[in-house]
C-alpha positions as CSV (number, residue, x, y, z in Angstrom):
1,X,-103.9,-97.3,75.8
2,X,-101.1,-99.6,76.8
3,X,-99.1,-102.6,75.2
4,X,-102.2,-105.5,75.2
5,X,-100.1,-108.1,72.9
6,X,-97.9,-110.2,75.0
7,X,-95.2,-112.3,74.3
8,X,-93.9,-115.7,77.0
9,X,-90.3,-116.1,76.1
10,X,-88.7,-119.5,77.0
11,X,-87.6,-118.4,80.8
12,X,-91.4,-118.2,81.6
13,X,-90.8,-113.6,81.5
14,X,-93.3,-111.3,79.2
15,X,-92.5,-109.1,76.8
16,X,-94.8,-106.2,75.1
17,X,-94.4,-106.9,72.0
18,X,-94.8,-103.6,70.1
19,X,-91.7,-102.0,71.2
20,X,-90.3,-98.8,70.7
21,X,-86.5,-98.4,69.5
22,X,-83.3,-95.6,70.2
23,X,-81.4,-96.2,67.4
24,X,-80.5,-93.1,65.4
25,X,-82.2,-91.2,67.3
26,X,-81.3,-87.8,67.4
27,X,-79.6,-86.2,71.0
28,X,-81.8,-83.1,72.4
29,X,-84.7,-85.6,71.2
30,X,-84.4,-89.8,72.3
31,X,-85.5,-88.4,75.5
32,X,-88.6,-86.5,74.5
33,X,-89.2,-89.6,72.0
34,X,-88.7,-92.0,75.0
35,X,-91.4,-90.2,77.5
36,X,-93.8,-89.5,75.0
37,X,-93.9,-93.7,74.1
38,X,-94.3,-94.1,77.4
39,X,-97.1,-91.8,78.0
40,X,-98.9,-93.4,75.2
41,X,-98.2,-97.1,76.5
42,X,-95.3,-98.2,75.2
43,X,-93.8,-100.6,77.8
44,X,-91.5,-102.0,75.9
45,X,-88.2,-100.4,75.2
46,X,-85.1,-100.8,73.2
47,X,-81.4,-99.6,73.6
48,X,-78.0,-100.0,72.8
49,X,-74.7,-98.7,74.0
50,X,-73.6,-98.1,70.7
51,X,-76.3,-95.7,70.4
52,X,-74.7,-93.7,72.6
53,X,-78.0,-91.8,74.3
54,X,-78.3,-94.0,77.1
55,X,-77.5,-90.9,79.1
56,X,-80.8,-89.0,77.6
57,X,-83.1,-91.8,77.8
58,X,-81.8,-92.3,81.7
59,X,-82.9,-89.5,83.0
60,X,-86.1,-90.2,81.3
61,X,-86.4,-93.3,83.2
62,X,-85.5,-91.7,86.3
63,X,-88.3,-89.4,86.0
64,X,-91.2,-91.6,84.8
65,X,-90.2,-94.4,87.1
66,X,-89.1,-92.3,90.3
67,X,-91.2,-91.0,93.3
68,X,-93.5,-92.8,95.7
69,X,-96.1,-92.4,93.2
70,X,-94.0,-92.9,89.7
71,X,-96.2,-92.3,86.1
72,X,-95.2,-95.5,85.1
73,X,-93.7,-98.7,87.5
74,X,-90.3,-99.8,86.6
75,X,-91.8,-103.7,87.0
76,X,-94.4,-102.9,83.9
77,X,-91.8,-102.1,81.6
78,X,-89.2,-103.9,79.6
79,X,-85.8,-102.6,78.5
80,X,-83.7,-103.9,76.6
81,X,-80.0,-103.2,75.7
82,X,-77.1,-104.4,74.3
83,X,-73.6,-104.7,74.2
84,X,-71.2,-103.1,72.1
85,X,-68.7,-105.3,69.5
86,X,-65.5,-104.0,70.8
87,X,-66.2,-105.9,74.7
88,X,-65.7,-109.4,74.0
89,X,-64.0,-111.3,77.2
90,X,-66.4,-112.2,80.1
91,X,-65.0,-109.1,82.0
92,X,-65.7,-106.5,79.8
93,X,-69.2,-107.7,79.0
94,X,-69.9,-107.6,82.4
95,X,-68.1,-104.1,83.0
96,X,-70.3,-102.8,80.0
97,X,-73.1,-104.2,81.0
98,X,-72.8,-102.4,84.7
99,X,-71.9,-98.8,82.5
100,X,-75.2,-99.0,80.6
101,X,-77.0,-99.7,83.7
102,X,-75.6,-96.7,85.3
103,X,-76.4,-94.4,82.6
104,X,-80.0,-95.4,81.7
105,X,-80.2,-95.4,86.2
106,X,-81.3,-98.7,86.1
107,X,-80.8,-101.5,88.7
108,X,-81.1,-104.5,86.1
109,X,-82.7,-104.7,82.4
110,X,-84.9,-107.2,81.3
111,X,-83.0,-108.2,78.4
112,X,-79.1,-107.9,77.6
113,X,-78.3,-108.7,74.3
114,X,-75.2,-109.3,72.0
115,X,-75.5,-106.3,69.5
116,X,-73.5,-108.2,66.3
117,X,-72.0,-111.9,66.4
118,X,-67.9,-110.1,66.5
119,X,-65.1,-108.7,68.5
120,X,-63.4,-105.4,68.4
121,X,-60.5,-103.8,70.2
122,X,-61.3,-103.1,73.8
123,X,-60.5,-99.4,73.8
124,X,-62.7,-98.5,77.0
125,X,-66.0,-97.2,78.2
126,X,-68.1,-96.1,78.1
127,X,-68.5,-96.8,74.1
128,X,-68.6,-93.5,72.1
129,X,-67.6,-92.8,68.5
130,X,-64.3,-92.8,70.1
131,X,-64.1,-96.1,72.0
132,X,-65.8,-98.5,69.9
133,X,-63.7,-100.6,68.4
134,X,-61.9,-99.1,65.1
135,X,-58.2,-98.8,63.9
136,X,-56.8,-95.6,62.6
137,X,-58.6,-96.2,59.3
138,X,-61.8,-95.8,60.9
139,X,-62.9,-99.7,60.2
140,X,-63.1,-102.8,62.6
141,X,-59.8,-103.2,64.4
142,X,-60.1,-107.0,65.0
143,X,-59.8,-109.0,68.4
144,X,-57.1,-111.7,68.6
145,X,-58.1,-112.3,71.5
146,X,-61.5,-112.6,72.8
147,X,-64.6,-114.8,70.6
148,X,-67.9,-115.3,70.8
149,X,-68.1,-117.8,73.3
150,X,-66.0,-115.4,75.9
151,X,-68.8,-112.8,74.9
152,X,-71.6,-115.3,75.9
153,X,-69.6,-116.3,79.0
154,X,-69.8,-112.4,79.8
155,X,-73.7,-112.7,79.3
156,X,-74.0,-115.5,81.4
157,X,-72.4,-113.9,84.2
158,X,-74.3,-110.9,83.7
159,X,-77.9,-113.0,84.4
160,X,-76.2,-114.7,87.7
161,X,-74.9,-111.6,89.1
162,X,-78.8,-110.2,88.8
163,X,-77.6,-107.1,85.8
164,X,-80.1,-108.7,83.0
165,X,-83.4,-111.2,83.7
166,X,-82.8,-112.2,80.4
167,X,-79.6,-112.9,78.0
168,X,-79.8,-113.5,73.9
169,X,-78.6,-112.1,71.1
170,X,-78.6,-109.5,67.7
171,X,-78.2,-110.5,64.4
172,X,-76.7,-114.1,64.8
173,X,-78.0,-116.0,61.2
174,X,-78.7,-119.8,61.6
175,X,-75.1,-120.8,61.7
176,X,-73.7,-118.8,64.5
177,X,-76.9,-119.5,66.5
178,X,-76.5,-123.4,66.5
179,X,-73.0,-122.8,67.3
180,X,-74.2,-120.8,70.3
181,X,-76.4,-123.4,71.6
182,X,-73.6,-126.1,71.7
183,X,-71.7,-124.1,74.2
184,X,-74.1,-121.9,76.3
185,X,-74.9,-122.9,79.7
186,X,-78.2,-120.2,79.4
187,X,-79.4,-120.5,76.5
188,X,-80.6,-117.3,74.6
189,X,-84.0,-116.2,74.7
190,X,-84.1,-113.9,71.8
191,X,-82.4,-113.3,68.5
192,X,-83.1,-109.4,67.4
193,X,-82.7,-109.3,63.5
194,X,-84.0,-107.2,60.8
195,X,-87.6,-108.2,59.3
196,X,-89.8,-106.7,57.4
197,X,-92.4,-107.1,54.6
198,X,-89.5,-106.7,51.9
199,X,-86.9,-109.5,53.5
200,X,-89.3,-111.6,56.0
201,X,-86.5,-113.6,57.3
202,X,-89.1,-116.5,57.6
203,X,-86.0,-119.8,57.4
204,X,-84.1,-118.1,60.2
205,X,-87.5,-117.0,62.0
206,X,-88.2,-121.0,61.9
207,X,-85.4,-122.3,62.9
208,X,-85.3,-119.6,65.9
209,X,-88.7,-120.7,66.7
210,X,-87.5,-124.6,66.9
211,X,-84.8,-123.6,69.3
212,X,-87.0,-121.7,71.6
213,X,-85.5,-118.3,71.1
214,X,-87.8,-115.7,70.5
215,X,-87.4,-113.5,67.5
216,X,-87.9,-109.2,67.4
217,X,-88.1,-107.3,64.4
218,X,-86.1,-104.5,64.0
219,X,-86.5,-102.0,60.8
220,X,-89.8,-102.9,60.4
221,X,-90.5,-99.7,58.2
222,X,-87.5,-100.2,56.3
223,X,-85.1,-97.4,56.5
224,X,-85.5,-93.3,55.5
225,X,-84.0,-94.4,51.8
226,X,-85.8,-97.4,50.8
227,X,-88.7,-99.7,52.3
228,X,-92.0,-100.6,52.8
229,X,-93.7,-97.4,53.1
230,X,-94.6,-96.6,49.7
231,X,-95.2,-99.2,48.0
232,X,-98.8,-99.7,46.4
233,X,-100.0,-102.7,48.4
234,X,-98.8,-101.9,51.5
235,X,-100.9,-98.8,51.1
236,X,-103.8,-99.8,49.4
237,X,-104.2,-102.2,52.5
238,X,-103.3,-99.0,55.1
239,X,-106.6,-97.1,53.0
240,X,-109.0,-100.0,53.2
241,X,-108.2,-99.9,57.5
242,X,-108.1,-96.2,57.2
243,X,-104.7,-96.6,58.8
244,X,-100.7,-95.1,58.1
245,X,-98.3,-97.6,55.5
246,X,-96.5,-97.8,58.8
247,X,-99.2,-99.3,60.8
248,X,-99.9,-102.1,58.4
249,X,-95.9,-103.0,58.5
250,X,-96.0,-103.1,61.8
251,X,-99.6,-105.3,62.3
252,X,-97.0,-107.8,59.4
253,X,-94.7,-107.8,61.8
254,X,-97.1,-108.5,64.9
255,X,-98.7,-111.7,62.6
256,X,-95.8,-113.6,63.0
257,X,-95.6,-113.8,66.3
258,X,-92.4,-111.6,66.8
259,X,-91.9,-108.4,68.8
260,X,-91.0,-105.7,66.7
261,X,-89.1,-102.2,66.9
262,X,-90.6,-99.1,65.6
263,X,-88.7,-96.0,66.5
264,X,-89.8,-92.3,65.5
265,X,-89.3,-88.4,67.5
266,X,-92.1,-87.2,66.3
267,X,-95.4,-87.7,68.7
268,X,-98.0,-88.1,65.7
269,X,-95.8,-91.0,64.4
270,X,-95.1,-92.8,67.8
271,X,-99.1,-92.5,68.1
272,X,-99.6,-94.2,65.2
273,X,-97.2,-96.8,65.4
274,X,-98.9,-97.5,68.8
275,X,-102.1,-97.9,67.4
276,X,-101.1,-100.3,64.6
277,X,-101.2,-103.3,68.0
278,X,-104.9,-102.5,66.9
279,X,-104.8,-103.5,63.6
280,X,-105.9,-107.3,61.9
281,X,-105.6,-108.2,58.6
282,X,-107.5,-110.3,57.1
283,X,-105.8,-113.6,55.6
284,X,-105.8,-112.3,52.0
285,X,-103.9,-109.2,53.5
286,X,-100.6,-111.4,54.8
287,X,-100.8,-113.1,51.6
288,X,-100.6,-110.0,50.1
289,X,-97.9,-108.8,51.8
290,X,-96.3,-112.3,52.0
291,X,-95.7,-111.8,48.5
292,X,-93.6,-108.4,49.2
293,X,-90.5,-110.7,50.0
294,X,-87.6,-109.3,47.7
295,X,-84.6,-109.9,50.2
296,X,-84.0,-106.3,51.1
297,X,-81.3,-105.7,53.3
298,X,-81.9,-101.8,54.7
299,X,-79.1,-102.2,57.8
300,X,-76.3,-102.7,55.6
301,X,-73.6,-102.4,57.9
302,X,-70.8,-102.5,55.5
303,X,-72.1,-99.0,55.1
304,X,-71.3,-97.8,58.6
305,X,-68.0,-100.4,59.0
306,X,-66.7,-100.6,55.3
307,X,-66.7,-104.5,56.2
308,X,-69.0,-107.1,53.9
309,X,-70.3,-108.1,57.3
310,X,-73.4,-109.7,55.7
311,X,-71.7,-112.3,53.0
């Protein structure tokens, strides 16, 4: 079985969209992870330089996609990555952009993003724990220098030069978007935010959908501590399809219209997260799960940058 749902995005390309994410996971196993997905059908994959395993899931690539006779063709797949906080002027984006390239042993990616609407120091690449961004303190060691529109000039020049198909961004709320879209000469073509049954993000999903940027759901299961996965409803509707709690957040997800992220290492979860494309719920079922909304942030990044980056 292989990715059937497709998505058209504004500049005419298709997307998969049941994707499979990188983030957090684990070194030794992201490239396992990665070749498994894509031995089940996954064609549509998401990375980041922050999570620094580009390496790992490169040489993946280079196996499944090499050869006169490759398991999977580079042209069926789409990858998506994304560029880290601390590369802001149009230089550095397009530097970074170049250095993830090289280590997943690409020749483009279908989609570049903007990982988070900021600017950090520029302390070098590629990005590691050690380059990305913070002061001596360990928190965001702010850019007086570069903004958001040199970022997105960086983006630009990355689709002209032939590095990324596609250009959008990560995380930008309503505000920050519109901003966006009075200065960009290529207009984004996604927005990647968190979404899930617990915080649906359905005023920023609209107003994405009125600007023609197409939206994917990232944490779609919630998170290890809190989420989705247990609560009543979203199981009692997983029993009556005979189905995991994950498969019927991600078939939510999928009733949108949005692409959505799923990550796991484990083969018997990446299965089943596959097979949730094959899910439908009924009417009465997205009500149902409709009425979940509580506003749950999971991907609170003032845990990980000791910054309120979310008030």
């Amino acid at each position: 079985m292989t990715n059937k749902k497709m998505i058209t995005l504004s500049n005419g390309l298709t997307l998969a969209a049941n994707g499979f994410g990188t983030w957090k996971s684990e070194p030794g196993k992201v490239g396992a992870a990665v070749k498994k997905a894509l031995e089940l059908g996954y064609r549509h994959i998401d990375c980041a330089a922050i999570y620094c395993n580009e390496k790992e899931v490169g040489v993946v690539f280079a196996e499944m996609f090499g050869g006169d006779n490759p398991v999977v063709k580079r042209e069926d797949v789409w990858i998506t990555t994304k560029v880290w906080n601390s590369c802001g002027s149009k230089e550095e984006v397009v530097a970074a952009c170049r250095r993830s390239l090289q280590d997943l042993q690409l020749d483009y990616v279908d989609a570049y993003l903007v990982h988070w609407p900021c600017n950090w120091e520029h302390q070098g690449l590629p990005i590691t724990e050690d380059t990305a961004g913070n002061g001596p303190d360990g928190k965001p060691a702010w850019s007086k220098t570069n903004t958001l529109q040199s970022k997105w000039e960086g983006m630009e020049e990355c689709s002209r030069l032939g590095l990324a198909k596609t250009i959008g961004v990560s995380n930008y709320n309503t505000l920050i978007l519109m901003d966006l879209l009075s200065y960009a000469k290529i207009p984004p073509a996604i927005n990647q935010i968190e979404g899930h049954v617990y915080n649906q993000r359905a005023e920023l999903r609209a107003v994405c959908e009125a600007n023609n940027i197409h939206v994917t759901l990232y944490s779609v299961l919630g998170s290890g501590k809190e989420g989705p996965l247990q609560d009543p409803t979203v199981k009692a509707i997983a029993d009556a399809h005979g189905v995991s709690a994950s498969a019927v957040c991600i078939a939510w997800a999928l009733s949108t219209g949005c692409s959505v992220l799923s990550k796991s290492v484990t083969a018997s979860r990446i299965e089943e997260n596959m097979a949730a494309e094959a899910v439908v719920l009924t009417a009465e079922e997205v009500k149902q799960l409709e009425g979940l909304e509580r506003g749950l942030l999971v991907c609170n990044m003032n845990e990980y940058w000791g910054f309120p980056a979310h008030a």
